[in-house]
C-alpha positions in Angstrom: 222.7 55.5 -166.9 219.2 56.4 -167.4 217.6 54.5 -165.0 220.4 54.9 -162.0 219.5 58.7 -162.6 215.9 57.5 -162.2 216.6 56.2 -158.7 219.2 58.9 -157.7 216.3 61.3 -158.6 214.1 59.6 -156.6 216.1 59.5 -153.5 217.1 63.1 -153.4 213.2 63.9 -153.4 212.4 61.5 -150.6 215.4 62.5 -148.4 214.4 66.3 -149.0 210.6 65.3 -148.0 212.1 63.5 -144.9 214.4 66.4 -143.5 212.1 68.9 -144.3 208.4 68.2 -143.8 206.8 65.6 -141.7 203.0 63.1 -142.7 201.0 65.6 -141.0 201.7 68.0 -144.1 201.9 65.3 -146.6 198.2 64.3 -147.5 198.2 65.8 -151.1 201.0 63.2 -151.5 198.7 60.4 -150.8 198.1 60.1 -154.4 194.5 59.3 -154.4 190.8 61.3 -154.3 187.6 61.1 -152.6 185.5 58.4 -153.7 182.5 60.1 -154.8 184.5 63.1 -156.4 186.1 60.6 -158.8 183.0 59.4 -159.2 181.7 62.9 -160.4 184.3 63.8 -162.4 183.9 61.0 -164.8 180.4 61.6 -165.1 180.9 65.3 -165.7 183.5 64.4 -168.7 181.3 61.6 -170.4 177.7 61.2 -169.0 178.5 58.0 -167.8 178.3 56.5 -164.3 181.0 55.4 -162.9 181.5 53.4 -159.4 183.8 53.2 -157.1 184.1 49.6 -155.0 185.9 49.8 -152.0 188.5 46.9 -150.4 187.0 43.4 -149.9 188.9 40.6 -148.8 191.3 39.1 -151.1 189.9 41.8 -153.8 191.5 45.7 -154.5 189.7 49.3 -154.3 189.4 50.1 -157.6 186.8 51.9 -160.2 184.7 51.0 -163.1 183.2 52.6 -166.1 181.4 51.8 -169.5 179.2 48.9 -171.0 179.7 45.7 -169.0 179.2 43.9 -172.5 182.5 45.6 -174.5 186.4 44.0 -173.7 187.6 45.3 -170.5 191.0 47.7 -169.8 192.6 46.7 -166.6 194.6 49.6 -165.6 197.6 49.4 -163.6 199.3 52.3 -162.2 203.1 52.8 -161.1 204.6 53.6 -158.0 204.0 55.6 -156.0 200.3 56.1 -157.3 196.9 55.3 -157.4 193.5 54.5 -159.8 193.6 58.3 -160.3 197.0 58.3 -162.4 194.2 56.4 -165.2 191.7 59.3 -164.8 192.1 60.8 -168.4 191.7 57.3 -169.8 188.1 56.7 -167.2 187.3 60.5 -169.4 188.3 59.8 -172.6 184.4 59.2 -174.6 186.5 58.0 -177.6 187.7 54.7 -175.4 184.6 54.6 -173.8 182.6 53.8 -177.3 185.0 50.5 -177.5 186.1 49.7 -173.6 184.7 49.1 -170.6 187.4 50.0 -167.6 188.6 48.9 -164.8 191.3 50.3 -162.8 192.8 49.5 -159.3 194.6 50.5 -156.5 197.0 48.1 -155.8 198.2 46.6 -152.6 199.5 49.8 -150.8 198.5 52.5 -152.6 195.0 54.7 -152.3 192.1 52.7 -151.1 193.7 49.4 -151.2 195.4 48.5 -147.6 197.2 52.1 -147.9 200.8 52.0 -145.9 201.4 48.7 -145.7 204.5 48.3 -148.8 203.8 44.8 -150.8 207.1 44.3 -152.9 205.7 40.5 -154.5 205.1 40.5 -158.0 203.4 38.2 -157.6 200.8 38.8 -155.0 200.9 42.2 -156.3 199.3 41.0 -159.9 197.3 38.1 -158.2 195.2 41.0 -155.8 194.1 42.1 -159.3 193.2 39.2 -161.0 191.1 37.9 -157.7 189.6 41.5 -158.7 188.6 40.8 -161.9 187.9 37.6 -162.6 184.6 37.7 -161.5 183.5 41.3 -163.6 181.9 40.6 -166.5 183.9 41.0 -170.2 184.6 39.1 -173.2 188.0 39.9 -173.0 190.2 41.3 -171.0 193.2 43.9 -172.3 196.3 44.9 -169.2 197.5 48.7 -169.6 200.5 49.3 -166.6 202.9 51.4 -166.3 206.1 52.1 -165.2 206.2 49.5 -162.3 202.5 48.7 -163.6 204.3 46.7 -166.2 206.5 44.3 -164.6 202.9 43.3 -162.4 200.6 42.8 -165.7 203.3 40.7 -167.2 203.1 38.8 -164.1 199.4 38.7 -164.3 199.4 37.2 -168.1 202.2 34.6 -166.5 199.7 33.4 -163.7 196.3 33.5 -165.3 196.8 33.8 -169.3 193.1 33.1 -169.6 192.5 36.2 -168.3 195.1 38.1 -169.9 194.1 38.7 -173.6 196.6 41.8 -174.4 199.2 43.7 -172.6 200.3 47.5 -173.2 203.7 48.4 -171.3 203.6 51.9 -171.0 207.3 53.5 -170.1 207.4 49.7 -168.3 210.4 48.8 -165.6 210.6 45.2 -166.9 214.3 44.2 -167.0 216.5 43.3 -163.9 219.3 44.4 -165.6 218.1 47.7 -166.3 217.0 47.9 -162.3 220.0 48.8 -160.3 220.1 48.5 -156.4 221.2 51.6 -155.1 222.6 51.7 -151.5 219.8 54.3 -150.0 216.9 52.4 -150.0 217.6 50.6 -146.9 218.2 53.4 -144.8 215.5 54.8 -146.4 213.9 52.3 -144.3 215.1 52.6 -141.1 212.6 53.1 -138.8 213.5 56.8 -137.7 213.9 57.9 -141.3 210.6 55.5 -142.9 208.5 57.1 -140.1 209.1 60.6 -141.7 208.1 59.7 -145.1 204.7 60.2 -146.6 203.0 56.9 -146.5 202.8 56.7 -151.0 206.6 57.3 -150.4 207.6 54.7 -147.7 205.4 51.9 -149.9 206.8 52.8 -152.9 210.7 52.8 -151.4 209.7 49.7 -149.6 208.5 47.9 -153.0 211.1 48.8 -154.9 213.5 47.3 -152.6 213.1 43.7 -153.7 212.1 44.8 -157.3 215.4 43.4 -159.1 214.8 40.1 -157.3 211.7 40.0 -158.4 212.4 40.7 -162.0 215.0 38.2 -161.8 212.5 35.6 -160.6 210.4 36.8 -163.2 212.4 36.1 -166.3 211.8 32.7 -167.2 207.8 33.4 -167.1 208.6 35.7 -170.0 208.8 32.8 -172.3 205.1 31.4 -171.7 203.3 34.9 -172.8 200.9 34.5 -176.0 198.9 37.0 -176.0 199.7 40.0 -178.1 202.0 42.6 -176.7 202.2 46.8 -176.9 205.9 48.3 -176.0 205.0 52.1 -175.8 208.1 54.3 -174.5 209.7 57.4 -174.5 213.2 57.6 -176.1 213.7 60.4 -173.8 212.5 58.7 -170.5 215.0 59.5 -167.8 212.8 57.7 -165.6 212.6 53.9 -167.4 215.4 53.7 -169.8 214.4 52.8 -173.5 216.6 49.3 -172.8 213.9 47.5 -171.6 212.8 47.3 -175.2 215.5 44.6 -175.6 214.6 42.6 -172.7 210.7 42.2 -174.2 212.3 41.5 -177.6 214.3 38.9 -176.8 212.2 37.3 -173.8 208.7 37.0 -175.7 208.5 33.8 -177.7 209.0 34.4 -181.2 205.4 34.1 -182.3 203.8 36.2 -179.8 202.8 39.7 -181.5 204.7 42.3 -180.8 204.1 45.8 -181.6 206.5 48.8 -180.9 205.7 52.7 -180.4 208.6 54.7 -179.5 208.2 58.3 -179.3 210.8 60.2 -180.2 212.2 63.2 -177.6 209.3 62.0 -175.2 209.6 61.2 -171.2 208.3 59.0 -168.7 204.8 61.2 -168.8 203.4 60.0 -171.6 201.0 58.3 -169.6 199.1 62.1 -169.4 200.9 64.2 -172.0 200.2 61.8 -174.9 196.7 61.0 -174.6 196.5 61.0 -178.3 198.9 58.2 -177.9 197.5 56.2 -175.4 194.5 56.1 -177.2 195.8 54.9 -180.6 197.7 52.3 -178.8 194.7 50.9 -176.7 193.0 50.3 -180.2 195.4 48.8 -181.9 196.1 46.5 -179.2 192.3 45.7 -179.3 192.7 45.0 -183.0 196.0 42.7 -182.4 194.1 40.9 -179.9 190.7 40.4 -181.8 193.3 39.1 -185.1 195.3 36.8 -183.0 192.8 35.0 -181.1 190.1 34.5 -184.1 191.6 31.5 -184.6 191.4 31.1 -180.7 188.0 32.3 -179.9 187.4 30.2 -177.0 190.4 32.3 -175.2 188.5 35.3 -175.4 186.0 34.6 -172.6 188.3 34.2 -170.0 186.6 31.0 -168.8 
């Protein structure tokens, strides 16, 4: 129930934006800032420089913060979205002491091919591995969320060597909690699609093959090792709570698991439990540095 409201919730919104408003006065919706003025407003919070490296070929926009030398959070935002959704965690000083960060737009979304809708999981979580396998870390720890999720699972299925934690955060990771509601297709049809805000049409478009995809997905569940963080809300509305099943019964038995469930919280926690997020992150870090001293040779993502 929670998750069809999700998607009813959705679809109201986006068939309100298309009868009302056309992308002429949509730009505040496409999720994303300038450049330089993220740029600055990390600096500003934390005295740190942070830089922003635009779309190459076969690589995402994305931006990156703090000493090259400490582990490495890959940030993964939801849909629709962009880098920005991660800007309290690029300003948070307390992270910044332990992490260096790195987070993307992915294919679609802000500075990374923006309109054009990729609904793969896994193209979507190989863009940003080809992104950073070649910045510099000792480890590497995967924070996504909502639809983030599903993609840094997929990530720790294709590339495990450069996967050394995961932290679901309000994560869309089982099919059967993923209903296919009848108004995405004509949602996209072209008359209707071409009235949408561009964040809006990718993110409709994505989520069109998304229970497919998790289907597809399922079996790669089994082959995760490294250790896992199941943060949720027991009052998302959004992501339904469910998908804490799924995780428990897909991850091999002796792959950590830990489990935060806030009690009375939503899908927001992302921004309204910073407190949270940061707690989490560390003791992730800390799972990951316990599990893999006896595998130390993991950590360098070689």
């Amino acid at each position: 129930m929670a998750v069809k409201k999700r998607h009813v919730l959705v679809g109201i919104l986006l068939f309100c934006f298309a009868a009302c408003v056309g992308i002429g006065k949509m730009e505040f919706l496409k999720f994303r800032d300038d450049p330089a003025r993220m740029e600055a407003r990390i600096f500003d919070k934390t005295r740190k420089k942070a830089h922003f490296q635009a779309m190459e070929p076969g690589k995402l926009a994305y931006v990156r913060v703090g000493d090259t030398a400490l582990p490495m959070l890959v940030l993964v935002h939801g849909s629709p979205g962009s880098l920005t959704a991660f800007m309290p965690f690029m300003q948070d000083t307390a992270l910044l002491r332990h992490f260096q960060m790195v987070a993307v737009d992915r294919l679609g979304f802000g500075y990374s091919d923006f309109g054009t809708a990729e609904g793969s999981l896994e193209k979507q979580a190989g863009a940003i591995l080809n992104t950073v396998a070649d910045l510099s870390a000792p480890y590497r720890l995967w924070i996504g969320h909502s639809l983030g999720g599903p993609i840094i699972a997929e990530a720790a299925i294709l590339q495990p060597n450069l996967v050394q934690g995961l932290m679901l955060v309000g994560g869309s990771v089982d099919p059967a909690q993923e209903p296919r509601e009848w108004w995405h297709g004509p949602l996209n049809w072209p008359i209707i699609r071409s009235l949408l805000p561009p964040a809006f049409r990718v993110s409709n478009q994505e989520i069109m093959p998304l229970y497919d995809e998790l289907v597809q997905q399922v079996p790669g569940w089994k082959t995760i090792r490294c250790p896992v963080e199941f943060v949720h809300g027991t009052a998302d509305f959004l992501v339904s709570i469910d998908n804490l099943y799924f995780v428990q019964e897909e991850l091999p038995p002796d792959t950590p698991l830990s489990i935060d469930t806030l009690s009375g919280a939503d899908h927001f926690i992302l921004w309204t439990r910073m407190d949270v997020m940061r707690r989490d992150a560390l003791h992730l870090n800390d799972m990951a540095r316990a599990f893999y001293g006896l595998h130390a040779d993991e950590l360098s993502g070689e």
